[in-house]
DRENNU-599976 format. One line per field, with one value per residue (C-alpha): residue in one letter; chain; x, y, z. Coordinates in Angstrom, 3 decimals. Each point is the difference from the previous one (the first is absolute). Example, Ala and Ser with C-alpha at 12.3 -4.5 7.8 and 13.67 -1.06 7.14 Angstrom:
<sites>
rest a|s
kette A|A
X 12.300|1.370
Y -4.500|3.440
Z 7.800|-0.660
</sites>
This chain:
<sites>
rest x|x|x|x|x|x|x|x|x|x|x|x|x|x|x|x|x|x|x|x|x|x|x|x|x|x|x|x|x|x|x|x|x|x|x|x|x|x|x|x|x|x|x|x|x|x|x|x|x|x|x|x|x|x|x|x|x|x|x|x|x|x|x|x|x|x|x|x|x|x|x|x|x|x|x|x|x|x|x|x|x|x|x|x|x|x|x|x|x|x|x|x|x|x|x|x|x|x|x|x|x|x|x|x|x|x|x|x|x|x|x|x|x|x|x|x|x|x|x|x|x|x|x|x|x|x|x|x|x|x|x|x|x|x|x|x|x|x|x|x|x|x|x|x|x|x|x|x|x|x|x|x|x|x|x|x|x|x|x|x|x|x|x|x|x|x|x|x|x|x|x|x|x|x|x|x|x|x|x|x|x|x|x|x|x|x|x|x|x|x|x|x|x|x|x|x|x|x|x|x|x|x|x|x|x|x|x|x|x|x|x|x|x|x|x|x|x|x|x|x|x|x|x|x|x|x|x|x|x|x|x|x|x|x|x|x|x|x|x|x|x|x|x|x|x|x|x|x|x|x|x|x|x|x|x|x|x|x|x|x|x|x|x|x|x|x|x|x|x|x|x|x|x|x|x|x|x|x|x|x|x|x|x|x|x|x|x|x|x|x|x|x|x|x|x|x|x|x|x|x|x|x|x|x|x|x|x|x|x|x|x|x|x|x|x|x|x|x|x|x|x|x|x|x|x|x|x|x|x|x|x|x|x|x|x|x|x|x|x|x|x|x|x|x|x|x|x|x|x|x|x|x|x|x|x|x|x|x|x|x|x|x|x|x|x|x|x|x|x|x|x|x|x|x|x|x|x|x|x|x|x|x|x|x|x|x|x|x|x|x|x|x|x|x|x|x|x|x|x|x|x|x|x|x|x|x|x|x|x|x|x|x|x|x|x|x|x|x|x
kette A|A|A|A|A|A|A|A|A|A|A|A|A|A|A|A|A|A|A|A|A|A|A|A|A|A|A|A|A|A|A|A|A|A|A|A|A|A|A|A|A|A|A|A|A|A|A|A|A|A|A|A|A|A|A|A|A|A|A|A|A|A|A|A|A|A|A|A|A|A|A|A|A|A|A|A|A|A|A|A|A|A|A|A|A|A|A|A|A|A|A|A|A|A|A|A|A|A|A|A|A|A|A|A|A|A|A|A|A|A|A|A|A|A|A|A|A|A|A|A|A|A|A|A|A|A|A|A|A|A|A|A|A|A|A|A|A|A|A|A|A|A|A|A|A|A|A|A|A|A|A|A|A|A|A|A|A|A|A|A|A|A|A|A|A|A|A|A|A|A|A|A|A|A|A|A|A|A|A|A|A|A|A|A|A|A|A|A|A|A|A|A|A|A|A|A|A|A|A|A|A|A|A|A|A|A|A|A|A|A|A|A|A|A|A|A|A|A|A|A|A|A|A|A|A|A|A|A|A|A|A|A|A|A|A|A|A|A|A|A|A|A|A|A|A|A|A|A|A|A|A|A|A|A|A|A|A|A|A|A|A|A|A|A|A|A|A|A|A|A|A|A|A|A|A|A|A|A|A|A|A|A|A|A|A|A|A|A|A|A|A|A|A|A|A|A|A|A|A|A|A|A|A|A|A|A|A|A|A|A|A|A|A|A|A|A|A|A|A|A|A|A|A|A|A|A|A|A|A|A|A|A|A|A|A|A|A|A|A|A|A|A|A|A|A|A|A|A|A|A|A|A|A|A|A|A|A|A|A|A|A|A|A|A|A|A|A|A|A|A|A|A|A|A|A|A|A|A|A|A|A|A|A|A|A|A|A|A|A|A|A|A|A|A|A|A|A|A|A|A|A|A|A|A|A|A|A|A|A|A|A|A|A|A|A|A|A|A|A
X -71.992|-0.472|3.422|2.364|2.804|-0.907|0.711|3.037|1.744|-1.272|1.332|3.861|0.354|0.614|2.248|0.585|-2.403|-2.093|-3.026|-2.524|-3.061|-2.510|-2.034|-3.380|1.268|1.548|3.661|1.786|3.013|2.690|2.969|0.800|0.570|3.984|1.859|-1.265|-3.606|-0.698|-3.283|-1.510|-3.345|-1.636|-2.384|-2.252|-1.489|1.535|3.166|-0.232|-1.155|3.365|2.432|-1.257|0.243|3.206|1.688|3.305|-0.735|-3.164|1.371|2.296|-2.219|-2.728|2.363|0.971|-3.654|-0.428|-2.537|2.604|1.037|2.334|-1.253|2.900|3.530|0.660|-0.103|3.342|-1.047|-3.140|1.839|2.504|-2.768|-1.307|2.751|1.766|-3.332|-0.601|3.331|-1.864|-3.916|-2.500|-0.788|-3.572|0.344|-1.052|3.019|2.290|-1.408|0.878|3.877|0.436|-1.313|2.115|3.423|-1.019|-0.562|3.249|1.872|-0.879|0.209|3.710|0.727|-1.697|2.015|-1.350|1.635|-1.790|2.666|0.493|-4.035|-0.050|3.126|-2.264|-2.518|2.035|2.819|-1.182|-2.567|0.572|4.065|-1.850|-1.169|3.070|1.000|-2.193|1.535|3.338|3.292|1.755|1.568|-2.823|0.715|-3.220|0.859|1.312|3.059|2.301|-1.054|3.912|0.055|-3.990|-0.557|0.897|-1.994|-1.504|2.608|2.473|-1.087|-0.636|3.746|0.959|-1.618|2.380|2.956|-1.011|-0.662|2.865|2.878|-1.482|0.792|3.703|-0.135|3.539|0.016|-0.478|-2.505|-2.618|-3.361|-3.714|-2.597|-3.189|-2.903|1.722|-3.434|0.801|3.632|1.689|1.733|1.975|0.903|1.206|2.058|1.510|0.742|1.015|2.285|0.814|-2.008|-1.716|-3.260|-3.412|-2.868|-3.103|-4.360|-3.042|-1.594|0.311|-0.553|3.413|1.407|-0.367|0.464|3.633|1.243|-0.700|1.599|3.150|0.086|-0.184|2.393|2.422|0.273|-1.606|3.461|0.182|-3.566|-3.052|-3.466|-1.288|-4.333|1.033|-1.421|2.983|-1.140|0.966|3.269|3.245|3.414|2.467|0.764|0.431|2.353|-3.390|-3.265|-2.517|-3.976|-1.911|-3.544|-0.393|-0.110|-3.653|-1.545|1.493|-2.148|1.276|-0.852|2.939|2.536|2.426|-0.196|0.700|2.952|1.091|0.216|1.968|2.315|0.539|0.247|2.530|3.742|1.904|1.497|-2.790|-2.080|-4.249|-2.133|-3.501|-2.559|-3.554|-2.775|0.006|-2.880|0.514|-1.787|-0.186|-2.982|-2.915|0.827|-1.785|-0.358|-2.665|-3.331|-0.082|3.773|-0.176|-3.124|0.760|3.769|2.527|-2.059|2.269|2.222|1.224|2.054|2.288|1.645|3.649|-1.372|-1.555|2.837|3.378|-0.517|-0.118|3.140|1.586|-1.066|1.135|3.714|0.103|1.374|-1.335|2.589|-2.178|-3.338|-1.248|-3.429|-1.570|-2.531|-2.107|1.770|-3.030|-2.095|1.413|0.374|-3.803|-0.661|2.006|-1.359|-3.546|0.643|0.857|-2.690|-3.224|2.336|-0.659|-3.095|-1.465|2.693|-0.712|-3.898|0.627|2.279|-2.914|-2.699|-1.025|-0.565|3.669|0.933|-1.503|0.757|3.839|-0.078|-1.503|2.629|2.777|-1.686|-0.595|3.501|1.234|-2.003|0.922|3.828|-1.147|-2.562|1.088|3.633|0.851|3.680|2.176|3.041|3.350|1.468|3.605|0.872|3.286|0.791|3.505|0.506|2.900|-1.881|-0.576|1.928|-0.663|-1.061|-2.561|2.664|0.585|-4.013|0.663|3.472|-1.434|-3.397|2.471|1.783|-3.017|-1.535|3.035|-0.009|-3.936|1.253|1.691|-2.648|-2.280|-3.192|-3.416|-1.850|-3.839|-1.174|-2.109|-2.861
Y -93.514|-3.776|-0.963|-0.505|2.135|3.168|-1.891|-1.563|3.329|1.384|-2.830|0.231|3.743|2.088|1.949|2.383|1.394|-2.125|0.866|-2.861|1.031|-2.992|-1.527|1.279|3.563|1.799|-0.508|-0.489|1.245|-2.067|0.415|2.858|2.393|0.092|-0.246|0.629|-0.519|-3.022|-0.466|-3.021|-1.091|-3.499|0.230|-2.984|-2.394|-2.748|1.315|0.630|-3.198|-1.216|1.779|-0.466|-3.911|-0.031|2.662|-0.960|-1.110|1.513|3.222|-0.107|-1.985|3.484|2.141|-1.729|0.409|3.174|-0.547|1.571|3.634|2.168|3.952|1.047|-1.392|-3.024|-3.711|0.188|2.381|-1.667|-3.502|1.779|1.023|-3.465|-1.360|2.401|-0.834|-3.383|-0.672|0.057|-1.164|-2.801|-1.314|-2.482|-3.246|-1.114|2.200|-1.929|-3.036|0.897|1.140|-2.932|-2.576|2.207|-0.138|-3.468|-0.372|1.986|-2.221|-3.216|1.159|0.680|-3.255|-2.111|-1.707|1.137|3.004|2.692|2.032|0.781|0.212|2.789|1.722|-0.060|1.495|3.610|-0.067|-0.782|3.115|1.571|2.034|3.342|0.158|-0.300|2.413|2.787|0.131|-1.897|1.403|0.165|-3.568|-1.243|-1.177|-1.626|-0.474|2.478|2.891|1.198|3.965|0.964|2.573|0.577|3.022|-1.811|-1.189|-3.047|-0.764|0.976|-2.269|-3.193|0.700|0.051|-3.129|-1.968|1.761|-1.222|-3.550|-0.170|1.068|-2.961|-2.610|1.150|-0.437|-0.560|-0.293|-3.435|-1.267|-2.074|1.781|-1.414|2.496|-2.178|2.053|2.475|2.374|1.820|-0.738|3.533|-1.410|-2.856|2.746|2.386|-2.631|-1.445|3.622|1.491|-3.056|-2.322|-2.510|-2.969|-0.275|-2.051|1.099|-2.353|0.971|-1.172|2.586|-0.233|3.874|0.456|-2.365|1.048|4.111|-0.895|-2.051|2.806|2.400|-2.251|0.054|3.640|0.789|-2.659|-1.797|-3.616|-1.710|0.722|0.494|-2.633|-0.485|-3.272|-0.973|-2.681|-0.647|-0.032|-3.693|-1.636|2.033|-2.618|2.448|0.038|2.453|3.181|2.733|1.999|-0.179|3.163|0.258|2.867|0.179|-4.004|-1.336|1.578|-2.894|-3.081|-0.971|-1.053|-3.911|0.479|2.403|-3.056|-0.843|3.137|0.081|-3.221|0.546|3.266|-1.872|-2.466|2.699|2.241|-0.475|-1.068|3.397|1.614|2.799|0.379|2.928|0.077|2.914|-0.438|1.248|-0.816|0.138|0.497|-2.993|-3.434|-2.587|1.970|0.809|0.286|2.417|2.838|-1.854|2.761|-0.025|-4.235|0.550|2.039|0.868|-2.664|-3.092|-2.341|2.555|-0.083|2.414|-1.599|1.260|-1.080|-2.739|-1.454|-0.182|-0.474|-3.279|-0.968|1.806|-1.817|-3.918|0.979|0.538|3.261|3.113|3.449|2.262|3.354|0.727|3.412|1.636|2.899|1.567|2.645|-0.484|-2.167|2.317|3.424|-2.552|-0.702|3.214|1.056|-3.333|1.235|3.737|-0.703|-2.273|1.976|3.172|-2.203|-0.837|0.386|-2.210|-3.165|0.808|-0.443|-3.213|-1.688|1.749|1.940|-2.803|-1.304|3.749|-0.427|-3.549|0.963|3.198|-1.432|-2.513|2.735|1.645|-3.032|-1.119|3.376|0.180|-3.443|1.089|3.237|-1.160|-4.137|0.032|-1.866|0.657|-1.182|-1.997|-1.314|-2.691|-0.830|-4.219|-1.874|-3.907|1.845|1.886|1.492|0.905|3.886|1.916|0.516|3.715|1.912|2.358|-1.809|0.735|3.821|-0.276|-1.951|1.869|3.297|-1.820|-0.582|2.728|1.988|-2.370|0.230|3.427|-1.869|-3.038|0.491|1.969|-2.379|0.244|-0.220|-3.269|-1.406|-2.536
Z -42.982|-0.447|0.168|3.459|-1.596|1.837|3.021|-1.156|-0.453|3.039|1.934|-2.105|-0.960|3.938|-1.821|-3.603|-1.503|-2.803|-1.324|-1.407|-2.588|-0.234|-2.353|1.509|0.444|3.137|1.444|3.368|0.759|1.943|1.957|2.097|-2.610|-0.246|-2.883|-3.566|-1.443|-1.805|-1.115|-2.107|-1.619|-0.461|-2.521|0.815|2.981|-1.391|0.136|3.718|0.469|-1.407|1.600|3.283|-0.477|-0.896|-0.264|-0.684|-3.534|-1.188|0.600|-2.809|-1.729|0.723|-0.966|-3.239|-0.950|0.512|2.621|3.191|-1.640|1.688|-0.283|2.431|0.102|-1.796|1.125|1.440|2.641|0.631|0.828|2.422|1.733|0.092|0.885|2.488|2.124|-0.519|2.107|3.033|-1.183|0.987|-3.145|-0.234|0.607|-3.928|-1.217|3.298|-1.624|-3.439|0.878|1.980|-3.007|-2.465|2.047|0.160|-3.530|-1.299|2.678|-2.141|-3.296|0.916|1.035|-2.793|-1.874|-3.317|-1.280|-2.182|-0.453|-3.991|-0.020|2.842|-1.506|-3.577|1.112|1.587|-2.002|-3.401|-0.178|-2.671|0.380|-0.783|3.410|1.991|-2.861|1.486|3.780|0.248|-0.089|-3.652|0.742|1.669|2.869|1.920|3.530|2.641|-0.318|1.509|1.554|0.565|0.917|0.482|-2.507|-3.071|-3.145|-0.730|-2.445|1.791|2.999|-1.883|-1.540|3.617|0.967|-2.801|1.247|3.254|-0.728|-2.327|2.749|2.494|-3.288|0.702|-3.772|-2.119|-3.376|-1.866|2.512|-0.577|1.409|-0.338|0.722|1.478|-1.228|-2.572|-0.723|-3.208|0.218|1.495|2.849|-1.882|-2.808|2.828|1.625|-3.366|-1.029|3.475|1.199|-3.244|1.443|-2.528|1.169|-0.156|0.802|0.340|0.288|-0.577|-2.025|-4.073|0.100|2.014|-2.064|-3.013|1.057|1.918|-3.141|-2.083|2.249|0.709|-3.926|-0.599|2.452|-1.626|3.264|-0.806|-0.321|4.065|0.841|-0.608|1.159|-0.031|0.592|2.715|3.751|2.266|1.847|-3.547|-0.176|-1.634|0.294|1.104|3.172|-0.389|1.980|0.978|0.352|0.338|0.075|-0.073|1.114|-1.033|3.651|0.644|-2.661|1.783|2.644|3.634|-0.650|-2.937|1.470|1.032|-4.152|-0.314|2.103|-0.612|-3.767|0.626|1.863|-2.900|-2.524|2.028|0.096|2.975|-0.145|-1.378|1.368|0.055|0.431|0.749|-0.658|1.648|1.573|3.634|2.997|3.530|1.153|-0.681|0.076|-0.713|-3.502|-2.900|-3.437|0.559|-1.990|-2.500|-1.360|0.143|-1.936|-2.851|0.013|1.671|0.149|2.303|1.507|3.263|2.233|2.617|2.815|0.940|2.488|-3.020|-2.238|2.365|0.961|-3.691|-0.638|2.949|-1.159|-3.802|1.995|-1.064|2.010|0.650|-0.678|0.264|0.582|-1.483|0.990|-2.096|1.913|-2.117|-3.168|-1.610|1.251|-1.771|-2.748|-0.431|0.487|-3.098|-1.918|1.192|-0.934|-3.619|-0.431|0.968|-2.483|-2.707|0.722|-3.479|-1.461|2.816|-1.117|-3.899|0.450|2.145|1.181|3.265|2.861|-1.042|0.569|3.324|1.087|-0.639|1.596|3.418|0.037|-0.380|2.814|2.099|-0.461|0.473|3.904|0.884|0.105|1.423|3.038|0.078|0.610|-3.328|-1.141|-2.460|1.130|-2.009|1.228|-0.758|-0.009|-0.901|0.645|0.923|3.370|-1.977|-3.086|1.228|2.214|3.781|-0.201|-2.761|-0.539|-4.032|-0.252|-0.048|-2.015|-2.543|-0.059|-0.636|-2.976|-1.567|0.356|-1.592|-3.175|-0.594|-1.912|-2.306|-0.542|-3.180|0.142|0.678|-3.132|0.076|0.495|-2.974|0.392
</sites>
């Protein structure tokens, strides 16, 4: 074998059980044998060649090609294994050299002054609606629910996460609400339907745009809910009672979080009330996007961890009122995303063709093992200008959580979305 891959995995994989077919013929098994089988095939040199270099992107990129095949178990079980060893492995020094110039890298680009945001949110979130269509939720919701209690749905879990999100607003009807980063528009139209609330929501994406005015329109709403193509730095209003963002944060960058804050600040009541939905990291200063996802799915993304972004939130003058973290539920999420994907395989096929297939179905997987093997979570963060703008105990979380949960019953069917 031409290639330093075999002695790659020998040197990472001490335990599982994975089984490797090579280009020139023959296989080696690795791992001490535990666990289930998984067994792959590379069908050329060059291939090889590739990986071993640099793994952490040309393996996606090998697999997207269908040049790294999986024969038994699927690519989710083969990056566990991967990464519940890799924990404790002496990697070469090219790949040290290559993590440390990447964390490098994504450390600058998030601190430059130019900002690429409505390109980077183009090029995810205005693919073509039909394939969010074949594994989101009936409302679409695109970032992390809510698994209370653990054994129910998918729908029933991202209706959860509203409920959730909507008791922290402390919402009363006749507020003013703006919705930074409103996707296809279902959390504004549950909060304007739930609570009586007028809201705003604001993106990037002329896809979302055009799907939640539509849907605001159909549902008769638009006199209290609008959606508005507008980037949130260049925001004239005047404040509003709450503020909420859902899975937004992740495309800001560190070099702009005190914007960020600072803008929220200037947007939000003196009485008013913010939450904030992210993905969050254990560890700061070594950051940066895994190559393949910056690559091909969230070019400029960044995940922070709380270090990153509190002393923002302090300097802007605004308050934490409640911090929130939700451990696995992103990663029973993806798993549900990633299960109704590869279903519909056949469909994802037709609308592009099979590397897209592939491409998206390692990131579902990757993402899915980061939050399962890196200790990323999800946190919501409660903020007010106010120490006196929530109460002093969580108890009105569950009440109102409760209330809402009661009058859902009595809230209109979701309709199919159309796109």
């Amino acid at each position: 074998m031409a290639s330093a891959l075999p002695n790659l995995v020998e040197r990472i994989v001490k335990e599982g059980d994975l089984k490797i077919t090579w280009a020139a013929g023959g296989d080696t098994i690795f791992g001490d044998g535990t666990g289930k089988r998984v067994s792959v095939r590379i069908t050329d040199e060059e291939a090889e060649k590739l990986i071993a270099s640099d793994p952490a992107l040309t393996l996606g990129e090998m697999y997207m090609q269908g040049r790294f095949l999986m024969e038994e178990g699927d690519i989710y079980d083969f990056l566990s294994i991967v990464r519940k060893n890799t924990k404790h492995s002496n990697f070469s020094p090219l790949m040290a050299m290559r993590l440390f110039w990447r964390i490098g890298l994504a450390q600058l680009q998030t601190r430059l002054p130019i900002n690429k945001n409505r390109k980077n949110v183009s090029h995810h979130y205005d693919l073509t609606p039909s394939l969010f269509n074949l594994f989101l939720d009936d409302d679409w919701q695109y970032s992390c629910a809510y698994f209370d209690p653990p054994d129910i749905s998918l729908d029933e879990a991202q209706l959860a996460k509203k409920r959730h999100i909507a008791a922290k607003l402390r919402l009363n009807e006749g507020q003013r609400v703006l919705e930074i980063g409103s996707g296809w528009g279902g959390l504004s139209m549950y909060l304007a339907e739930m609570a009586g609330v007028d809201c705003t929501g604001i993106t990037l994406s002329h896809e979302q745009l055009n799907i939640s005015n539509r849907r605001a329109e159909k549902r008769s709403i638009s006199d209290r809910v609008r959606f508005e193509l507008q980037d949130y730095r260049t925001m004239k209003a005047k404040p509003f009672d709450r503020i909420v963002s859902v899975g937004m944060f992740e495309h800001v960058g560190t070099g702009r979080y005190q914007n960020f804050f600072d803008k929220c600040f200037e947007l939000l009541d003196d009485d008013g009330v913010m939450v904030l939905h992210s993905i969050g990291r254990d560890t700061a200063g070594h950051n940066m996007t895994n190559p393949f996802i910056e690559k091909y799915i969230f070019p400029g993304g960044y995940i922070p961890s709380l270090s990153e972004v509190l002393p923002a939130v302090e300097k802007a003058g605004l308050l934490v009122r409640d911090i929130e973290i939700l451990q696995m539920h992103y990663a029973h999420t993806l798993r549900a995303w990633r299960e109704r994907f590869v279903a519909r395989k056949d469909e994802a096929i037709a609308l592009y063709d099979e590397q897209f297939f592939r491409m998206w179905e390692f990131y579902l997987a990757g993402s899915e093992m980061a939050f399962e093997w890196d200790q990323m979570f999800v946190f919501q963060m409660q903020l007010s200008k106010s120490q006196f703008a929530t109460p002093n105990n969580r108890r009105y979380m569950f009440e109102a959580e409760d209330k809402l949960k009661a009058a859902e019953a009595d809230r209109a069917p979701l309709e199919p979305i159309e796109f």
